[in-house]
C-alpha positions as CSV (number, residue, x, y, z in Angstrom):
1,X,2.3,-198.2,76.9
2,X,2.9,-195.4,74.8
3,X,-0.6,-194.6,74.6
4,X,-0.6,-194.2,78.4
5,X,2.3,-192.0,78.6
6,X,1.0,-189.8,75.5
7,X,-2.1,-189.8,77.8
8,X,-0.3,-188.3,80.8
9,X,1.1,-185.6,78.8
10,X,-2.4,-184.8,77.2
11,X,-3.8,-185.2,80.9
12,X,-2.1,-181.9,82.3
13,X,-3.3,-180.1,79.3
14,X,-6.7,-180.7,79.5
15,X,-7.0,-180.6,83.3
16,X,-5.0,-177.2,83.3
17,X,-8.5,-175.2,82.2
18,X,-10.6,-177.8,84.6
19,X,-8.6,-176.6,87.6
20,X,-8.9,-172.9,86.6
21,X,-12.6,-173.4,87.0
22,X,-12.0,-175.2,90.5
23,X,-10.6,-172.6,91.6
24,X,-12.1,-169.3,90.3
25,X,-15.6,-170.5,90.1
26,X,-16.2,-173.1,92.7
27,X,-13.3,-171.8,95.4
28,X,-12.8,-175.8,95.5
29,X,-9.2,-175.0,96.0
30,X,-8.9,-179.1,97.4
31,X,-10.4,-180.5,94.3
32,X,-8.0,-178.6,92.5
33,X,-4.8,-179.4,94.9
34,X,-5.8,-183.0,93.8
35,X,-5.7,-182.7,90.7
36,X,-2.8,-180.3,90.2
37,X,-1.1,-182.7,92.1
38,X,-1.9,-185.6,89.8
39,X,-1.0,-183.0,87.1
40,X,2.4,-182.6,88.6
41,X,2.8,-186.6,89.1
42,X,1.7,-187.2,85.5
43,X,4.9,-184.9,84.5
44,X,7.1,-186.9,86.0
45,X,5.9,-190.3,85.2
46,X,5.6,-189.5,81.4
47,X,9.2,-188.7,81.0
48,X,10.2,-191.5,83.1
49,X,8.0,-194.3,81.5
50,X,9.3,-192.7,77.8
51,X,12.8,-193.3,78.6
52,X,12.4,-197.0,80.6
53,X,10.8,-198.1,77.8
54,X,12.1,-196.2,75.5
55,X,9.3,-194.8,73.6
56,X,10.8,-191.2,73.6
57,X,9.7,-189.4,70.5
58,X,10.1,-185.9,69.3
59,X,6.0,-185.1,69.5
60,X,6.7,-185.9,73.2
61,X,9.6,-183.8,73.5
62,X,7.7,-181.2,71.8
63,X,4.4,-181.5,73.4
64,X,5.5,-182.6,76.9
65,X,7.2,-178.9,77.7
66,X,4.1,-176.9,76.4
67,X,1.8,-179.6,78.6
68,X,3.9,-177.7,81.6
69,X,3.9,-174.6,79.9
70,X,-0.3,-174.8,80.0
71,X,-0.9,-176.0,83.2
72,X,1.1,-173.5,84.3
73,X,-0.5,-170.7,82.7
74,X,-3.8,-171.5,83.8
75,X,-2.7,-171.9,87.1
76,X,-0.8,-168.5,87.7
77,X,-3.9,-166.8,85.8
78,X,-6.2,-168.5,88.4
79,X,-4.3,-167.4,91.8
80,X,-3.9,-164.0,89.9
81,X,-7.4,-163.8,89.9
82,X,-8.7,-165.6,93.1
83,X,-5.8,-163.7,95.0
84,X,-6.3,-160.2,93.4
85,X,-2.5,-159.7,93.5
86,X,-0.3,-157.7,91.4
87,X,2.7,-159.5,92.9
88,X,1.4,-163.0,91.4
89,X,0.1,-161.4,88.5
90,X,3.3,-159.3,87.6
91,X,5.9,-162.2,88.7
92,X,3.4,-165.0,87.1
93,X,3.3,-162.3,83.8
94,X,7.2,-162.6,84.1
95,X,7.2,-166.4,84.1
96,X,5.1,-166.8,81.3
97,X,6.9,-164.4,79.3
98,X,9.8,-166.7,79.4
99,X,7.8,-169.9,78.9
100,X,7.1,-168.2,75.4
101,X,10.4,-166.9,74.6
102,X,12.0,-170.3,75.5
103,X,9.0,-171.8,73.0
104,X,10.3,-169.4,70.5
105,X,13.9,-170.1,70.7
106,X,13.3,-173.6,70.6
107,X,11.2,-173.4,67.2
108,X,14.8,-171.0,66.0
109,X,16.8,-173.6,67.2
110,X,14.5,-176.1,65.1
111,X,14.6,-174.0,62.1
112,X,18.4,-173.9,62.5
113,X,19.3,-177.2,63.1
114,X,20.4,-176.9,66.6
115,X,17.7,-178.3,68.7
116,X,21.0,-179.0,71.3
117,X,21.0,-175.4,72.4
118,X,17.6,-175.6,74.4
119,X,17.7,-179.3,75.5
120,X,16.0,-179.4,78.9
121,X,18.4,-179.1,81.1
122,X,18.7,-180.1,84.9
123,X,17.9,-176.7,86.0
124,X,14.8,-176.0,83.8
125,X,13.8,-179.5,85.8
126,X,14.0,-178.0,88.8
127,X,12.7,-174.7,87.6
128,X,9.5,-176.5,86.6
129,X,9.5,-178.3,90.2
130,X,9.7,-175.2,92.0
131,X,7.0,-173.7,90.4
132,X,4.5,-176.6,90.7
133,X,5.2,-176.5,94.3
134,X,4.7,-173.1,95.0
135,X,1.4,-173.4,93.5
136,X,0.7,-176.1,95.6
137,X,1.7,-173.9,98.5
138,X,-0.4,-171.4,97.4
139,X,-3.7,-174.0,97.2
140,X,-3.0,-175.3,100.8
141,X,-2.9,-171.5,102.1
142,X,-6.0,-170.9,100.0
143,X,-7.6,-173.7,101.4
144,X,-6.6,-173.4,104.9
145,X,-7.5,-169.9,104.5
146,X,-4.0,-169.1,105.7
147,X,-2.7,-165.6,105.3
148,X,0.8,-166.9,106.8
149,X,0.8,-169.7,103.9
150,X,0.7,-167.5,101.0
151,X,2.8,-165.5,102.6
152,X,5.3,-167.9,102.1
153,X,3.9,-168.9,98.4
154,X,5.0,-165.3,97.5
155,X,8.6,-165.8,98.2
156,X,8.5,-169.2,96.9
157,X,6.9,-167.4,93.9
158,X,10.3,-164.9,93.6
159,X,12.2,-167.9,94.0
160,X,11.1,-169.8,90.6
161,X,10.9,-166.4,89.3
162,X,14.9,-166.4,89.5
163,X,15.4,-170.2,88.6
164,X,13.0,-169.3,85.6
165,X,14.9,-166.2,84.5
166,X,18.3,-167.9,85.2
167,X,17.0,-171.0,82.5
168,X,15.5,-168.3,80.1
169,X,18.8,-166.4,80.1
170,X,20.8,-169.7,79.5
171,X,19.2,-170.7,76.6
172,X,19.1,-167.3,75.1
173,X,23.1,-167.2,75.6
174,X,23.7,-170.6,74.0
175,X,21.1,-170.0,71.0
176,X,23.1,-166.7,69.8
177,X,26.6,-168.0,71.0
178,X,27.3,-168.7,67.2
């Protein structure tokens, strides 16, 4: 079992640069709904099959954020592209920025001894939701060719972008509260 739930985490890392390619090379923008959404699933059921058996580990709790961190990259990167919009590009750029300064607080923390201070919380949960079903928004407009769809993805889009800044900010307070 724990080989299959390392597997899921390692899945969404290597499928992130496969569904780039899906979607900026091939326009296969199904293909790569279907396997974002297995991505997504995959998230999910590693966590959940770590702790019900527990088999949590701290490579998982390591590598399991930057497997999300990844897929999301590649993903905001491809709808930059394929959409040639400065709104995804400049509110994905934003999201990413504090994926990496979350990554860097949580190697301080390490270094400090206070891994406690960036423990995912509930909210970064739901941050991460939100953003994996905006891009899935975005896909099904892309692939219904609906302009009223991504429409829609964009506020979505703003949305995470506030969850995401609201998570960045809270780990930044409670890393320097000392």
């Amino acid at each position: 079992m724990n080989y299959f739930i390392q597997f899921l985490t390692y899945f969404r890392i290597f499928i992130a640069p496969v569904i780039f390619f899906l979607i900026t090379a091939f326009n296969s923008y199904e293909w790569a709904l279907f396997l974002f959404i297995l991505a997504s699933i995959s998230d999910y059921y590693d966590g959940f099959l770590a702790r019900k058996y527990k088999l949590e580990s701290i490579i998982g709790e390591v590598i399991d954020p930057i497997a999300d961190k990844i897929l999301t990259m590649f993903l905001i990167l491809a709808l930059s592209i394929e959409l040639s919009s400065i709104f995804v590009g400049i509110i994905g750029g934003m999201i990413l920025a504090r994926e990496f300064w979350v990554a860097a607080l949580r190697d301080f923390n390490a270094r400090q001894k206070t891994p406690e201070s960036t423990k995912v919380t509930f909210l970064a949960k739901f941050k991460t939701s939100i953003q994996f079903i905006t891009i899935c928004f975005y896909l099904i407009g892309l692939g219904l060719k609906s302009s009223f769809i991504l429409f829609i993805s964009n506020f979505f889009l703003f949305f995470a972008l506030i969850i995401t800044l609201q998570t960045g900010v809270s780990y930044t307070i409670a890393s320097f509260k000392r």
